[in-house]
C-alpha positions, 0 to 999 in steps of 0.5 A: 514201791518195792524196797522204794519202789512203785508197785501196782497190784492188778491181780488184787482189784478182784473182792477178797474170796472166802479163802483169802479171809483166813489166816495166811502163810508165807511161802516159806510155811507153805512149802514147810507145810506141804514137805512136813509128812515126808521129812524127818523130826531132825529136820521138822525141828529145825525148820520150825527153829529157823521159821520161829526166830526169823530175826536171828536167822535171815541174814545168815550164810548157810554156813553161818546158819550151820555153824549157829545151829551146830550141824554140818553144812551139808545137813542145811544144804539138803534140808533146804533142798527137801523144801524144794529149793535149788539155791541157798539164795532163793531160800534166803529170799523167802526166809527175809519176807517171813521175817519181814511179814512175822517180825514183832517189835518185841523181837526187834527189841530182844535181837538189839538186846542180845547185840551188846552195843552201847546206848550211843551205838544203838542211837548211831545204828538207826540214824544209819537204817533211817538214812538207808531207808530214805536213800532206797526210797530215792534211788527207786522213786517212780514218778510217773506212779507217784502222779498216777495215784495222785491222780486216783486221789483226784478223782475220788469223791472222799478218801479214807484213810486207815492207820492204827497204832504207829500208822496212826500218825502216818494216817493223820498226815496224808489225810490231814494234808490232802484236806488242807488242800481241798480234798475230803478226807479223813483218818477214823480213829477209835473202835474196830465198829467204827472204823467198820461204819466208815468203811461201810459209807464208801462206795465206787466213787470213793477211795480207801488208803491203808497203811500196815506194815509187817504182819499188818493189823487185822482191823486195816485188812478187814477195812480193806476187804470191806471195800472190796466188798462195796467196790470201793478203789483201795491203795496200801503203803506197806513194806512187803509185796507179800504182805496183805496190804499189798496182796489186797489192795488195788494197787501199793507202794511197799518201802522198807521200814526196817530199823534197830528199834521196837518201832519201825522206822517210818522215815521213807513212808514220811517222804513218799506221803509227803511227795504224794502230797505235793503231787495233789496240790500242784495237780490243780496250784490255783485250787490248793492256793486258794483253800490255803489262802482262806484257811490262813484269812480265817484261822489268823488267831491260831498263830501264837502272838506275844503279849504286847509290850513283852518278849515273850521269852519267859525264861531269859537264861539257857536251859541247864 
């Protein structure tokens, strides 16, 4: 899902090269790279300026990005062009996907910092980017790719789903939904040796999920590789279609998690799983009622019972 919607990555089902295990540039470094000998130092210098605080720069006009940097419009202008840009706007293009793929969350912090909102700004600015996120999310669903990749989840034998840090949660979500529902699947957690062990015990049958977002984690790219190495299907949720997630994998969905905070804002992931989800269980309803209705028969005790006799309400007066 590209900005929320589907995105299947034919070019990737090939194993990783030699090559694509090393470390990776975006389009904007690679041509900076490839001009850097015949540029002057003036314009080196800001290039590396504007690649090295992508946060502060994307979204600027070029004559914003003149006027931030003290320098004629012009001089922006035609350094863009050495680059080999006939528009401002596909520059402008390239420069929001390296931010998007090299943004950390301390400088997703220290931008808001410098914004000078009050704490209740800063609260109301991510309920509005969490709103944004879901409402592109929904616009741009693709259906029939949701079903697609339920299906693939179908077929496969076990499913393995890696998150770390933030995606963890993600992770434990999908797999802890689809085993509830009759599918053999788990979201290791722990060392990169173990993950590693996981990955090794899949093979064609098997299906790997990998959610990364941003740069992405070197340990979920590796797992990705790894399957590619043993033949095993891979499918990423990411936020960018250059990210390695998406360039690796099989086939993704990249939606936005762009937010305000350190974190990230995860609302539009949550609700694609979460339709992926309900595309499982009602490929087969009788199957998934069935696992549901034995898991409720036996782990009845789970539920929480108030002590006979008593209310259970131990505090009788509102919290102050």
């Amino acid at each position: 899902m590209s900005s929320g919607n589907s995105k299947t990555n034919g070019t990737n089902s090939r194993a990783a090269s030699s090559d694509d295990r090393k470390p990776w540039t975006t389009t904007l470094e690679a041509r900076f790279a490839e001009v850097a000998p015949s540029l002057s130092g003036s314009r080196q210098r800001l290039i590396r300026e504007i690649l090295d605080h992508p946060e502060e720069t994307y979204f600027l006009s070029s004559r914003a990005l003149a006027k931030r940097y003290d320098l004629d419009p012009t001089t922006i202008v035609r350094t863009i062009q050495a680059l080999g840009y006939k528009r401002y706007s596909e520059f402008a293009a390239d420069l929001r996907s390296h931010f998007v793929t090299r943004i950390t969350p301390y400088a997703v912090m220290r931008s808001a910092v410098r914004e000078k909102r009050s704490v209740a700004d800063h609260v109301e600015h991510t309920l509005e980017m969490d709103i944004h996120n879901l409402n592109a999310l929904r616009a741009q669903l693709d259906v029939p790719h949701v079903l697609e990749i339920a299906k693939r989840i179908d077929r496969a034998r076990r499913i393995v789903v890696v998150g770390i840090d933030f995606a963890a949660p993600l992770a434990n979500l999908l797999a802890y939904g689809l085993v509830s529902i009759g599918y053999d699947a788990e979201a290791p957690v722990g060392s990169t040796g173990n993950l590693h062990q996981k990955i090794l015990l899949l093979g064609p049958k098997d299906l790997l999920v990998a959610i990364s977002f941003g740069r992405c984690l070197q340990d979920t790219v590796d797992s990705v590789i790894r399957a590619h190495d043993n033949r095993v299907p891979t499918f990423g949720l990411t936020d960018n279609e250059k990210s390695p997630i998406a360039r690796f994998c099989d086939a993704s969905w990249v939606m936005s998690i762009a937010s305000p905070s350190f974190h990230g804002s995860y609302v539009a992931v949550v609700s694609a799983i979460n339709g992926l989800l309900v595309a499982c269980s009602q490929l087969h309803p009788q199957r998934s009622l069935q696992v549901l209705r034995r898991k409720e028969q036996e782990f009845r005790s789970r539920w929480y019972t108030p002590p006979s006799g008593k209310s259970g309400n131990r505090n009788s007066g509102k919290l102050e």
